[in-house]
N, CA, C and O atoms as a Tripos MOL2 file, in Angstrom:
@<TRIPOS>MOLECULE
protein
  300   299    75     0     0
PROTEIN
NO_CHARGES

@<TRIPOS>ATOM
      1 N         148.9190   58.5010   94.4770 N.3       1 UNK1
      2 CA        149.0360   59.4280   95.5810 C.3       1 UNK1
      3 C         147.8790   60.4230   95.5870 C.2       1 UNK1
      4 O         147.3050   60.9410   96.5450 O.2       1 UNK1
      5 N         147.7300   60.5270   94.5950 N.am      2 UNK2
      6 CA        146.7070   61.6200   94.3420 C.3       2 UNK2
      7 C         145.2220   61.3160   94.8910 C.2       2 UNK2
      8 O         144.6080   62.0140   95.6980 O.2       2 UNK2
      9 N         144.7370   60.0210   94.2290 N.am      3 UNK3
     10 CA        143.8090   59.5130   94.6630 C.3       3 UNK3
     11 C         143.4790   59.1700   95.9660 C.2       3 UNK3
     12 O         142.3720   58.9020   96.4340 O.2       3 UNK3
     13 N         144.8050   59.2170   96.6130 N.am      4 UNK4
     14 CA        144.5890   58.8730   98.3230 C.3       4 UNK4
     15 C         144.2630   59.9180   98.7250 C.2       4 UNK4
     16 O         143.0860   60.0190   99.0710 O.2       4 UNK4
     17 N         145.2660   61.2640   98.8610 N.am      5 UNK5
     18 CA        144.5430   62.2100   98.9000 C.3       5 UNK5
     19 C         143.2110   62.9290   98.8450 C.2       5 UNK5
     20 O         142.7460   63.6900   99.6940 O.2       5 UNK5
     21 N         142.6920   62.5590   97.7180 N.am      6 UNK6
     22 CA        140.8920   62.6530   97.8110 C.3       6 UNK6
     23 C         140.3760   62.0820   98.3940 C.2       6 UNK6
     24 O         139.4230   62.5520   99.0140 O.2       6 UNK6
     25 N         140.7700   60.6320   98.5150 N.am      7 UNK7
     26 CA        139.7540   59.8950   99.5170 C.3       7 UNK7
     27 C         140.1330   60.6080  100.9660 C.2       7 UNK7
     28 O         139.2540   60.9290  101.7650 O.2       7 UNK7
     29 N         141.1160   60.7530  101.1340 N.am      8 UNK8
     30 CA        141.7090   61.6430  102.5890 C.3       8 UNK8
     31 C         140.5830   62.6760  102.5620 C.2       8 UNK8
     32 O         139.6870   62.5420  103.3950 O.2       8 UNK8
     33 N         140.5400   63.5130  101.8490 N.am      9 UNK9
     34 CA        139.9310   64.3080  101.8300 C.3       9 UNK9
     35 C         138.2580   64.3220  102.1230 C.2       9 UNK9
     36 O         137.6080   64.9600  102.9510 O.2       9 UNK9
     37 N         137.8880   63.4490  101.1990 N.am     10 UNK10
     38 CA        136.1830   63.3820  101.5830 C.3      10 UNK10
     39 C         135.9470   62.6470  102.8570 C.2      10 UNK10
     40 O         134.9830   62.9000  103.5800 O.2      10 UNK10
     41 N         136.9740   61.5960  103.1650 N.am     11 UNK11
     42 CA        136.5280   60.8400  104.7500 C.3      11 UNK11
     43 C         136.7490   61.8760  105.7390 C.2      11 UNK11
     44 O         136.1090   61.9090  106.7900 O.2      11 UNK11
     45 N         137.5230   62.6130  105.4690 N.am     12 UNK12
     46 CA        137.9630   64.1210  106.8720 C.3      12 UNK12
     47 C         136.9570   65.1930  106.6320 C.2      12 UNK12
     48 O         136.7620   65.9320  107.5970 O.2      12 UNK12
     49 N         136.1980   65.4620  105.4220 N.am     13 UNK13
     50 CA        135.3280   66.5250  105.5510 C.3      13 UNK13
     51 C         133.7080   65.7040  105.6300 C.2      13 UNK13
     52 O         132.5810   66.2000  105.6500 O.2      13 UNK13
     53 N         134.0750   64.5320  105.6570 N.am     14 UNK14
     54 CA        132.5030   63.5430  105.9770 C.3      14 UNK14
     55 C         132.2180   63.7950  107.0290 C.2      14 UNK14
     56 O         131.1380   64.3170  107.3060 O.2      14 UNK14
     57 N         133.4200   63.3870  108.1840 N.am     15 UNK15
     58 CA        133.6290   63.2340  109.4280 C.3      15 UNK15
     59 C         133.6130   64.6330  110.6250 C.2      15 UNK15
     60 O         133.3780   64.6880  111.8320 O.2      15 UNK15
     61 N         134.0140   65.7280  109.5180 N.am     16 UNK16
     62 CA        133.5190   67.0530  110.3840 C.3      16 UNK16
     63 C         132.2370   67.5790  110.1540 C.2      16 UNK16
     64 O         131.8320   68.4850  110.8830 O.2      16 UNK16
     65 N         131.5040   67.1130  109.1940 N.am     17 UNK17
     66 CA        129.7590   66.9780  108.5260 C.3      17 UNK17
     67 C         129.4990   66.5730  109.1900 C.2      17 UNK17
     68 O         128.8590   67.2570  109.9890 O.2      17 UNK17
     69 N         129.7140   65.1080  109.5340 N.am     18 UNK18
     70 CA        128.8600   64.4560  111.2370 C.3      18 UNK18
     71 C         129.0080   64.9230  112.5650 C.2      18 UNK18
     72 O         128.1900   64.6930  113.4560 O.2      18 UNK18
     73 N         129.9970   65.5460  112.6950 N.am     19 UNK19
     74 CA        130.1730   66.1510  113.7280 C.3      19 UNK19
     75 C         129.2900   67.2000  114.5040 C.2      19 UNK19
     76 O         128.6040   67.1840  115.5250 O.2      19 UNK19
     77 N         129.6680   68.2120  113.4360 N.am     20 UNK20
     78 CA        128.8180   69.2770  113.3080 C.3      20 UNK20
     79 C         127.4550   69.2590  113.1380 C.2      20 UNK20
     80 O         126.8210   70.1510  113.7010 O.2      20 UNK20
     81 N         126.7840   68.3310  112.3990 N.am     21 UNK21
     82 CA        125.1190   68.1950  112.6370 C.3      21 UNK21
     83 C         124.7890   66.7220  113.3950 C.2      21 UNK21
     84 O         124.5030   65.6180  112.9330 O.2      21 UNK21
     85 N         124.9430   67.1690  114.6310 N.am     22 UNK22
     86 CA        124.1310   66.5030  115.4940 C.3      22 UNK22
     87 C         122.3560   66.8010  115.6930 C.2      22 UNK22
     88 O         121.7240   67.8060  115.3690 O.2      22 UNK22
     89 N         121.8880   65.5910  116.3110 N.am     23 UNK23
     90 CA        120.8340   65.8750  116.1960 C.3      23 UNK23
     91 C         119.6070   67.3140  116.4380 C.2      23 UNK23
     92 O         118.5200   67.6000  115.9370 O.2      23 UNK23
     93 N         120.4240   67.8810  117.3810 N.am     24 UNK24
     94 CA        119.9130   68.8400  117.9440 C.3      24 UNK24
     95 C         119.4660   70.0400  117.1710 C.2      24 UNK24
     96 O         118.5270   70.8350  117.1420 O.2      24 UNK24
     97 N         120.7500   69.7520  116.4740 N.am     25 UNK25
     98 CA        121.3580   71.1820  115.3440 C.3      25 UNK25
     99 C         120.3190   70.8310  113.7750 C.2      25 UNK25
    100 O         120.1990   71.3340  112.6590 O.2      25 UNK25
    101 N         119.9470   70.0970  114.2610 N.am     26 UNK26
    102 CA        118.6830   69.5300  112.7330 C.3      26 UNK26
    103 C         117.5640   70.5700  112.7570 C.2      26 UNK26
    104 O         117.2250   71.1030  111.7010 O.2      26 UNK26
    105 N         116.9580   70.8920  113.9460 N.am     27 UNK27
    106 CA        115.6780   71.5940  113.3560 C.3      27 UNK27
    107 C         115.9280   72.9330  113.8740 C.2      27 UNK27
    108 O         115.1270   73.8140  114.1900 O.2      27 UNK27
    109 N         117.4810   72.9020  113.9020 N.am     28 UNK28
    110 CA        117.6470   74.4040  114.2490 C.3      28 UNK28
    111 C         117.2930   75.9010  113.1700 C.2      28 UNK28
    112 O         117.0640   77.0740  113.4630 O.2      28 UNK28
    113 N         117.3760   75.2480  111.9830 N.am     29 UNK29
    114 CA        116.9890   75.8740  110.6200 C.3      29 UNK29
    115 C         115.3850   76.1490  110.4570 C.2      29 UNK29
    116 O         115.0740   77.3320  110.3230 O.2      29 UNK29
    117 N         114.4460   75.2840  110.4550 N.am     30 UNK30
    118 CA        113.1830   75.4880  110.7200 C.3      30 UNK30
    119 C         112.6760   76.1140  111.5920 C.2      30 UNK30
    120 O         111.7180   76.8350  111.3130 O.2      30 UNK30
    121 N         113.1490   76.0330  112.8840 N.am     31 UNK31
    122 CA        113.2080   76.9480  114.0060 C.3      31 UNK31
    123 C         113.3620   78.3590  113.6470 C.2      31 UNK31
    124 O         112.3700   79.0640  113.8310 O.2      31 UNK31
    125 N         114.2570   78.8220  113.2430 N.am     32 UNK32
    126 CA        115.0340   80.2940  112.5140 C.3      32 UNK32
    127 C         113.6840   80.6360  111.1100 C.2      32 UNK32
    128 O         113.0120   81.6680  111.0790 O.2      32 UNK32
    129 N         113.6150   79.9280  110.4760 N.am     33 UNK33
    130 CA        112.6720   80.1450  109.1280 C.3      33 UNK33
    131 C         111.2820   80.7020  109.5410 C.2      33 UNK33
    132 O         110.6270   81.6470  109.1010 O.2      33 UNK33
    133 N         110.9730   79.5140  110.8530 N.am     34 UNK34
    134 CA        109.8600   80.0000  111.2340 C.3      34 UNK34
    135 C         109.3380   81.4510  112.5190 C.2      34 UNK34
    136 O         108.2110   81.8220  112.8490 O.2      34 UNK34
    137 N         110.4140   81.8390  112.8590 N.am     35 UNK35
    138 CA        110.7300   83.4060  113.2820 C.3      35 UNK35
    139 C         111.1470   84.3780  112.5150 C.2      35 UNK35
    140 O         111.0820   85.5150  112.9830 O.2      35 UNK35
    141 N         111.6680   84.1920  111.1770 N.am     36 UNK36
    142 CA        111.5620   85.5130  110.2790 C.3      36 UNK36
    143 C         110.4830   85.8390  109.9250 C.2      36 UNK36
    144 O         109.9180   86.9290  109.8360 O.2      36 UNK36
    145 N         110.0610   84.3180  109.6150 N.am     37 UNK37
    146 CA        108.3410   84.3270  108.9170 C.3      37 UNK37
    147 C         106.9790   85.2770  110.1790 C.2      37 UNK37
    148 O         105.9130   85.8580  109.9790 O.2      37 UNK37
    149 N         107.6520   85.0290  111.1760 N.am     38 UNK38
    150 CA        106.6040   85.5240  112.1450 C.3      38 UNK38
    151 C         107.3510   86.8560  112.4940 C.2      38 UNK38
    152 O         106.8040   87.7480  113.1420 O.2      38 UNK38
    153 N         108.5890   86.9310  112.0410 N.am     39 UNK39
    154 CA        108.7540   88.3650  112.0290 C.3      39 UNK39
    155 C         108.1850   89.3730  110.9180 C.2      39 UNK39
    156 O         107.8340   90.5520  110.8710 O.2      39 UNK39
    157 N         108.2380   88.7640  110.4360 N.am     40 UNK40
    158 CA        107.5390   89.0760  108.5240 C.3      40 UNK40
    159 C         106.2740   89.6850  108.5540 C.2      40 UNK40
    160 O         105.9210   90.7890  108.1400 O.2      40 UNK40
    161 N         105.4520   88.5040  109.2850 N.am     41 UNK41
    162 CA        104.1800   88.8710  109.4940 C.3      41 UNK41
    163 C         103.7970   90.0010  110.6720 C.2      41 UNK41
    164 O         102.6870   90.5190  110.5460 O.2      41 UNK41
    165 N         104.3340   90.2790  111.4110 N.am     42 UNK42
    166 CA        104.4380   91.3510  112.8570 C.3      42 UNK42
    167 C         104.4210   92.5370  112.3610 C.2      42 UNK42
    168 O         103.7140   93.4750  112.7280 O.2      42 UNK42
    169 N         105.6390   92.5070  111.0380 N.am     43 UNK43
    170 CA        105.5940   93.5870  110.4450 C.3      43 UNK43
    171 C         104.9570   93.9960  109.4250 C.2      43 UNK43
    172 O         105.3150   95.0090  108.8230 O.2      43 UNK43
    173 N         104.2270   93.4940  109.1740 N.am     44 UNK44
    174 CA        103.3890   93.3530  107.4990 C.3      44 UNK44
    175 C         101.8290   93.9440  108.1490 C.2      44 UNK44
    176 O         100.9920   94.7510  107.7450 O.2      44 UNK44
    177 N         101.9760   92.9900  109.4650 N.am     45 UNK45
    178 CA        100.3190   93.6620  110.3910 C.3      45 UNK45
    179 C         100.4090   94.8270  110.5120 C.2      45 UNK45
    180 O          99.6700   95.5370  109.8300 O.2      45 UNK45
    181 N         101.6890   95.6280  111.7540 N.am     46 UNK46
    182 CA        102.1360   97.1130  111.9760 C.3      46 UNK46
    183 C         101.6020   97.6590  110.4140 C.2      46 UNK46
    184 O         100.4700   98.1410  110.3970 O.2      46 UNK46
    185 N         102.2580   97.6130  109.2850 N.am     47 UNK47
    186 CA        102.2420   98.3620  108.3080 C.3      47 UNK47
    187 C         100.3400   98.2880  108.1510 C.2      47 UNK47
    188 O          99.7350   99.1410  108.8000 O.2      47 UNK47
    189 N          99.6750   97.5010  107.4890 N.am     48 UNK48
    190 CA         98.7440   97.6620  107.2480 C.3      48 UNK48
    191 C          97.5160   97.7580  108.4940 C.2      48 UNK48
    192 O          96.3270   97.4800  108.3410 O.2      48 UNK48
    193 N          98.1050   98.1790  109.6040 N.am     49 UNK49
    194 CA         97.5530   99.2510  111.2580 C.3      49 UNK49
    195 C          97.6050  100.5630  110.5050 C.2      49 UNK49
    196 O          96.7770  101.4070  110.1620 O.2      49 UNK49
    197 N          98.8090  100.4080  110.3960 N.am     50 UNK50
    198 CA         98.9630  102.3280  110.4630 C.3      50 UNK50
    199 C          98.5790  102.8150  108.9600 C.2      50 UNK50
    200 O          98.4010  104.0250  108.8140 O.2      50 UNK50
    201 N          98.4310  101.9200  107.7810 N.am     51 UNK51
    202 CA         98.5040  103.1380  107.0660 C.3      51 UNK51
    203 C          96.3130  102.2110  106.9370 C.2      51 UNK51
    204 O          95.8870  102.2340  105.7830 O.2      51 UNK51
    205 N          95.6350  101.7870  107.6580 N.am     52 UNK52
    206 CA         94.3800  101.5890  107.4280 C.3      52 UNK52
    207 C          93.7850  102.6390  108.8730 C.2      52 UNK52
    208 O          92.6610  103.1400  108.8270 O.2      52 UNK52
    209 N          94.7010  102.8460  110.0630 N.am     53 UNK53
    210 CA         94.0490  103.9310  110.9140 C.3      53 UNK53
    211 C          94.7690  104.7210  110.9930 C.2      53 UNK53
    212 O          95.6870  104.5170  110.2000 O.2      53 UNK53
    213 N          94.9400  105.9050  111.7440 N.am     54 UNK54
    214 CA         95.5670  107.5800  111.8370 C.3      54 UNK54
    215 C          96.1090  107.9770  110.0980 C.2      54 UNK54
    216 O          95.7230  107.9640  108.9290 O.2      54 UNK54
    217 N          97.0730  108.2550  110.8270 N.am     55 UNK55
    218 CA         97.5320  109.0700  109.3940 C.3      55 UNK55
    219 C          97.8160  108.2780  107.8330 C.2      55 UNK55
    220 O          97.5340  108.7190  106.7190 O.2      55 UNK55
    221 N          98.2950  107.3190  108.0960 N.am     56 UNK56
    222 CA         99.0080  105.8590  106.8780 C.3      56 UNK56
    223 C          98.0350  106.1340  105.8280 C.2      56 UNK56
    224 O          98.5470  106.0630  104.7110 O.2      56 UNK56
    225 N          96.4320  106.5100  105.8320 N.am     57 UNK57
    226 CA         95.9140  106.3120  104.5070 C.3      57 UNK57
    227 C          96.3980  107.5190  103.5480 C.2      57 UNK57
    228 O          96.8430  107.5830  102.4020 O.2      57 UNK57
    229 N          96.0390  108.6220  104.7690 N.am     58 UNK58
    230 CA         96.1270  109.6160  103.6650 C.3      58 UNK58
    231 C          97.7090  110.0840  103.2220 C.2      58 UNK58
    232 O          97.8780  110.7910  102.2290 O.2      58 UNK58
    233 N          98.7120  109.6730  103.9620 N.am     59 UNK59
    234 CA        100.3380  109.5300  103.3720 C.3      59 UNK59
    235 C         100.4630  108.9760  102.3460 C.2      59 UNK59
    236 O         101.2360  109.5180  101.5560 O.2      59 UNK59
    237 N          99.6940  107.5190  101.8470 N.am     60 UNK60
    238 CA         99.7200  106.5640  101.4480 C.3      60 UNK60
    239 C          99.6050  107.0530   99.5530 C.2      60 UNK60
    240 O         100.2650  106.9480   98.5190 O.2      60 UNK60
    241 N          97.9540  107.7610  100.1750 N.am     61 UNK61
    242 CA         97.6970  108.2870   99.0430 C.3      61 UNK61
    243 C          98.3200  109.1130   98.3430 C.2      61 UNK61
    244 O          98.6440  108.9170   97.1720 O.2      61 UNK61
    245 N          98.5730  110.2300   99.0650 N.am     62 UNK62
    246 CA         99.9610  111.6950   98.3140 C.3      62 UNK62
    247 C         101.1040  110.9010   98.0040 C.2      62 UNK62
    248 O         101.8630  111.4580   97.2100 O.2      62 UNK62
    249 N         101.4330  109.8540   98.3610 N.am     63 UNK63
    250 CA        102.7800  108.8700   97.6580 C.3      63 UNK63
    251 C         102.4570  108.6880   96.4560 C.2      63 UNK63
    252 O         103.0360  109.1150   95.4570 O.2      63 UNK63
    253 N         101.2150  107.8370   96.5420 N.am     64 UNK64
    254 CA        100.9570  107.3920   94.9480 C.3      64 UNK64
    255 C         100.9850  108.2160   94.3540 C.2      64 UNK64
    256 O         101.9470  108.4610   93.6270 O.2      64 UNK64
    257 N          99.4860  109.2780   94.4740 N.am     65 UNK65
    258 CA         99.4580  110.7080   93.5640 C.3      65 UNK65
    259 C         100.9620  111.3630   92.9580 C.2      65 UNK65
    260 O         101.1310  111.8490   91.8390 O.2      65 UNK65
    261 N         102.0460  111.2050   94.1270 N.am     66 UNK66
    262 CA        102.8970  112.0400   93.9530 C.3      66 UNK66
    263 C         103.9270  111.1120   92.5310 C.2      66 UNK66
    264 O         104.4490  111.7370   91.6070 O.2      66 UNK66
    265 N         103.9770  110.2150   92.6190 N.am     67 UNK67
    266 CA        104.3230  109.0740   91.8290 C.3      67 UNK67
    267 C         103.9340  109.0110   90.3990 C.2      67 UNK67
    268 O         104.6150  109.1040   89.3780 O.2      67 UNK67
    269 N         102.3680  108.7860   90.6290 N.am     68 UNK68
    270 CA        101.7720  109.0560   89.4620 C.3      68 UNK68
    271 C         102.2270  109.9690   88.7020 C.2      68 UNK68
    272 O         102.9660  109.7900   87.7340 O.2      68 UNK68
    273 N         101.7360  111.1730   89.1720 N.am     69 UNK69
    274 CA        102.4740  112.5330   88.7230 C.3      69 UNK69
    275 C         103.6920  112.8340   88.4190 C.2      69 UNK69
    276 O         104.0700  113.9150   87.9690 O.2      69 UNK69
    277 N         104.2750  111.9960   88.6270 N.am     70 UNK70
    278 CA        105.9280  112.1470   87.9920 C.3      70 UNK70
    279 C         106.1520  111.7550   87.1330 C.2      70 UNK70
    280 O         106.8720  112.1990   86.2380 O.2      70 UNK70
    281 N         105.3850  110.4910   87.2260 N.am     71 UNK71
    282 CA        105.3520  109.6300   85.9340 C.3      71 UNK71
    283 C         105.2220  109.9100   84.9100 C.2      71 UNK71
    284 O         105.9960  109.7550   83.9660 O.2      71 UNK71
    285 N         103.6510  110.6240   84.9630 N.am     72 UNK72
    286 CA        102.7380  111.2750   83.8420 C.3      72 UNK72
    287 C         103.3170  112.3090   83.1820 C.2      72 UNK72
    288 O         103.1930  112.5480   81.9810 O.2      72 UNK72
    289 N         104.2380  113.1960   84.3360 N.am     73 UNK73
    290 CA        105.1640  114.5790   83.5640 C.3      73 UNK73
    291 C         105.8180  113.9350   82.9020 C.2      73 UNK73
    292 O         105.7990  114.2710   81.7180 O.2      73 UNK73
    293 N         106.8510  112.5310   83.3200 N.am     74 UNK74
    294 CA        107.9410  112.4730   82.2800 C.3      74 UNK74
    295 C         107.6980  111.7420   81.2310 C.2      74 UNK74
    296 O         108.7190  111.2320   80.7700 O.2      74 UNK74
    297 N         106.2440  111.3730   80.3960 N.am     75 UNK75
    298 CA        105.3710  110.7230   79.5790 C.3      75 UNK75
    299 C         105.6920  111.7720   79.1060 C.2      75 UNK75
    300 O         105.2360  112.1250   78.0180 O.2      75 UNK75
@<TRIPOS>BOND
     1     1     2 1
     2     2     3 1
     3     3     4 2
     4     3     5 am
     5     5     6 1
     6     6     7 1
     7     7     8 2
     8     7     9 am
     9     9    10 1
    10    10    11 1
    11    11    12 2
    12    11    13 am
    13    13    14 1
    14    14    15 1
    15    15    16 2
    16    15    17 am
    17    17    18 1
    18    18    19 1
    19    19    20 2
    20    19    21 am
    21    21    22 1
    22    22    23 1
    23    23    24 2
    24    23    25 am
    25    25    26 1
    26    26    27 1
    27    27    28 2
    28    27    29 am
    29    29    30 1
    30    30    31 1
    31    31    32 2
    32    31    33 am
    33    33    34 1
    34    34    35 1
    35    35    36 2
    36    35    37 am
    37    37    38 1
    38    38    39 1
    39    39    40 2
    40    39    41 am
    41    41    42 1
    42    42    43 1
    43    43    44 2
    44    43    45 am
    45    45    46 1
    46    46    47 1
    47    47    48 2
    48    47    49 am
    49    49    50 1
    50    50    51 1
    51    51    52 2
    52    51    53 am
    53    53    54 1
    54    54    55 1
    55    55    56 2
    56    55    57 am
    57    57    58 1
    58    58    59 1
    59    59    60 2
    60    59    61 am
    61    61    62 1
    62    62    63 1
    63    63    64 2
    64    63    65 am
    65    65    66 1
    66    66    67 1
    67    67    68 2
    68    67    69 am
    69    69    70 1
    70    70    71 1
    71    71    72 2
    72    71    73 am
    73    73    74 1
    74    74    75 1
    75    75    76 2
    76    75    77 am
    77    77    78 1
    78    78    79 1
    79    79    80 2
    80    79    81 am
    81    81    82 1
    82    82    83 1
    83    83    84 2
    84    83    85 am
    85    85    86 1
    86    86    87 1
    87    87    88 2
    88    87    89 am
    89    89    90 1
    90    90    91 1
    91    91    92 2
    92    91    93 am
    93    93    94 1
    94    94    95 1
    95    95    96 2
    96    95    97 am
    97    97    98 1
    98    98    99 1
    99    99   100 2
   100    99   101 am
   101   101   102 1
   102   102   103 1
   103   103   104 2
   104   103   105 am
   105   105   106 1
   106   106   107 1
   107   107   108 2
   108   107   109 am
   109   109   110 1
   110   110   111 1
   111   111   112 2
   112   111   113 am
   113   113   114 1
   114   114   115 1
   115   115   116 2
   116   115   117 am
   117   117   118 1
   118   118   119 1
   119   119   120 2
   120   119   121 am
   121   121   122 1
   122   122   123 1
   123   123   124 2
   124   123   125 am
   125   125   126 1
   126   126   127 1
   127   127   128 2
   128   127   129 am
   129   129   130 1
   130   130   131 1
   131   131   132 2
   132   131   133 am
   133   133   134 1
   134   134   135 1
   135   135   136 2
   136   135   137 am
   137   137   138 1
   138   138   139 1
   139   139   140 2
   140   139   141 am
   141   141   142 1
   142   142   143 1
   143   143   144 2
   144   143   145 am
   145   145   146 1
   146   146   147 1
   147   147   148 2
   148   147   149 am
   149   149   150 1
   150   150   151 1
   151   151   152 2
   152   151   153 am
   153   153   154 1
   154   154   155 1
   155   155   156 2
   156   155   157 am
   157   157   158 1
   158   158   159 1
   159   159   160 2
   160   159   161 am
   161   161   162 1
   162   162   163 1
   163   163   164 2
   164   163   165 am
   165   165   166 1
   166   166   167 1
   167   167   168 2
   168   167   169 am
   169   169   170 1
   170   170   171 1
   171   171   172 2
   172   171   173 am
   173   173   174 1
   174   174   175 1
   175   175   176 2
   176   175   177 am
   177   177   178 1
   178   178   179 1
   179   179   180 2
   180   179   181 am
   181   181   182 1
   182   182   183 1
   183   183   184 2
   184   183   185 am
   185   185   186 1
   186   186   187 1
   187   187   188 2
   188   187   189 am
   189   189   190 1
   190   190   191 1
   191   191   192 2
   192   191   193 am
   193   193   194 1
   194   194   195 1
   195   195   196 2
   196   195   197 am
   197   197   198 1
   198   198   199 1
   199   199   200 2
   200   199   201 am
   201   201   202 1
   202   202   203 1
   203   203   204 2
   204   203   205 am
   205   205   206 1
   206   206   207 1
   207   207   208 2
   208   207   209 am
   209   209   210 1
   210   210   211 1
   211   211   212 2
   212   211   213 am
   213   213   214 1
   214   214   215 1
   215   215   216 2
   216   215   217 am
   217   217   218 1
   218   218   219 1
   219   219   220 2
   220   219   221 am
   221   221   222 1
   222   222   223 1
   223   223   224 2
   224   223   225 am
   225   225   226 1
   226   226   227 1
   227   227   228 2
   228   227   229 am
   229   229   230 1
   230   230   231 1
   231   231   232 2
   232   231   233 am
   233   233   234 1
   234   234   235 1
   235   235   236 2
   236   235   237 am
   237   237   238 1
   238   238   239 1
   239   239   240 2
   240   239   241 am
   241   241   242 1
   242   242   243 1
   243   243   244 2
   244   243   245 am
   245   245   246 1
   246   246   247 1
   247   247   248 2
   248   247   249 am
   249   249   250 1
   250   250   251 1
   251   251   252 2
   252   251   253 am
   253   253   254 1
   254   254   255 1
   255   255   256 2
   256   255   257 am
   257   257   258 1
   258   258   259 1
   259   259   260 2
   260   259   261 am
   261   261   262 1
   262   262   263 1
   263   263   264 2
   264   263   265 am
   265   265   266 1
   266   266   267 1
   267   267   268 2
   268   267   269 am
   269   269   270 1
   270   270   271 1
   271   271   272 2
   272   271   273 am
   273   273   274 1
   274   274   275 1
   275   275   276 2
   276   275   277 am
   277   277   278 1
   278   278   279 1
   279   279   280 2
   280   279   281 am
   281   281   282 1
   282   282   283 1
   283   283   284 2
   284   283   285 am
   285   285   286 1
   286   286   287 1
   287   287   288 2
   288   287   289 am
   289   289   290 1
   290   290   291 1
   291   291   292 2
   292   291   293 am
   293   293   294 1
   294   294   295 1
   295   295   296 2
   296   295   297 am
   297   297   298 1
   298   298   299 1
   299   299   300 2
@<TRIPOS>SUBSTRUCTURE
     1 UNK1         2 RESIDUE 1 A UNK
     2 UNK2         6 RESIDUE 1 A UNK
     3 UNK3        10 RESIDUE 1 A UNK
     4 UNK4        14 RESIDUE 1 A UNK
     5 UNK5        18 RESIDUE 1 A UNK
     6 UNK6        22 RESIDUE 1 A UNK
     7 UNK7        26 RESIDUE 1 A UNK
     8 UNK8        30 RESIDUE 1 A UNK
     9 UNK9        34 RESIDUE 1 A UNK
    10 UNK10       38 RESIDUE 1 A UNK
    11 UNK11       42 RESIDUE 1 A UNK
    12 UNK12       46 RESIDUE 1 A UNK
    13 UNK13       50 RESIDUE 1 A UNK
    14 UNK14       54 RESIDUE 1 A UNK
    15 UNK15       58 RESIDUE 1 A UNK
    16 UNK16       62 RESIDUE 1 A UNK
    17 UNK17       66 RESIDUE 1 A UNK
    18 UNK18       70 RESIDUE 1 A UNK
    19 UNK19       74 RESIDUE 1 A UNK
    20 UNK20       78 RESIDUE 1 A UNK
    21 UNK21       82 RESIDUE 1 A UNK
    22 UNK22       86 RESIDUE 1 A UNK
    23 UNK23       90 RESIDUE 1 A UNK
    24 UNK24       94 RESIDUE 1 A UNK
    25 UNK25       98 RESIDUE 1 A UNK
    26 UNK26      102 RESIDUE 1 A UNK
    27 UNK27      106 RESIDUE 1 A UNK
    28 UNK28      110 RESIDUE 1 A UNK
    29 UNK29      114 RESIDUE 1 A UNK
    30 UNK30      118 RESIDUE 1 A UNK
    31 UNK31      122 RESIDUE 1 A UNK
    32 UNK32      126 RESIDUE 1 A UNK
    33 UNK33      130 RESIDUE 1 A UNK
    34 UNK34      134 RESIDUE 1 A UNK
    35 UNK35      138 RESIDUE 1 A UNK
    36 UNK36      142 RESIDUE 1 A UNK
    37 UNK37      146 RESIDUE 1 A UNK
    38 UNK38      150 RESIDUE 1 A UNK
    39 UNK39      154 RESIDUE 1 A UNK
    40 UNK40      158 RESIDUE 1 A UNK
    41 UNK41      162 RESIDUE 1 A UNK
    42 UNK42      166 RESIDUE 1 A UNK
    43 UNK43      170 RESIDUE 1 A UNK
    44 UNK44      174 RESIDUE 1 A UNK
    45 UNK45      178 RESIDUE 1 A UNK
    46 UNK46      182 RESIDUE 1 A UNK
    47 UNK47      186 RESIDUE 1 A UNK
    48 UNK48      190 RESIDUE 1 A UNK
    49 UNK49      194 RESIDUE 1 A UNK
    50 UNK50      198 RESIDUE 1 A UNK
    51 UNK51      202 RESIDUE 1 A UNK
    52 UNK52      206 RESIDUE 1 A UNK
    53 UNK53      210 RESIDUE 1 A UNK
    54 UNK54      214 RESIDUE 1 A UNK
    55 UNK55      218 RESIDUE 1 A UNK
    56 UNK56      222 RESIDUE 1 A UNK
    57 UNK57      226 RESIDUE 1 A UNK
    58 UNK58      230 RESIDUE 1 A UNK
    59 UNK59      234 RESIDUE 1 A UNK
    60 UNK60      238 RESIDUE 1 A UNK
    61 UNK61      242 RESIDUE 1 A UNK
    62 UNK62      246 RESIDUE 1 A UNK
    63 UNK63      250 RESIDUE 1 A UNK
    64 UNK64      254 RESIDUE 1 A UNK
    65 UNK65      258 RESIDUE 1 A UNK
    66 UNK66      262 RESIDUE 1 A UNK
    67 UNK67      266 RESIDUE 1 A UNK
    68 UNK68      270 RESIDUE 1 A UNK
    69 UNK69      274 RESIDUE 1 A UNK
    70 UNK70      278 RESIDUE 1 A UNK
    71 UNK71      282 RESIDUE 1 A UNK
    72 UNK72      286 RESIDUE 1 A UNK
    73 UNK73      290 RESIDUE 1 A UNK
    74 UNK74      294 RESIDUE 1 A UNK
    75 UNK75      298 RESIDUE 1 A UNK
């Protein structure tokens, strides 16, 4: 009984696996991967805009300094 059961089991969760990935739904993942990635990068450009023109360098710098310096006190 038992054993039928499992096989019950893997042919009914095979069968909602095929269901559910139809072809369409295949490169729906690569699709998605490749818009974080270009979200990734959109934002990675913005960041190194702003802190290479207006204000971003010199913020940039009093971060570190300020960092450093904390560091170094609690040395």
């Amino acid at each position: 009984m038992r054993n039928n059961l499992i096989r019950f089991h893997i042919r009914s969760t095979d069968r909602l696996r095929r269901r559910w990935t139809s072809l369409g739904d295949r490169g729906q993942a690569t699709t998605e991967y490749a818009l974080v990635l270009l979200g990734a990068a959109v934002i990675a450009l913005l960041v190194v805009a702003w802190a290479t023109a207006g204000g971003g360098a010199g913020k940039i710098g009093r971060l570190f300094d300020t960092v450093i310096d904390e560091v170094v006190s609690r040395v």
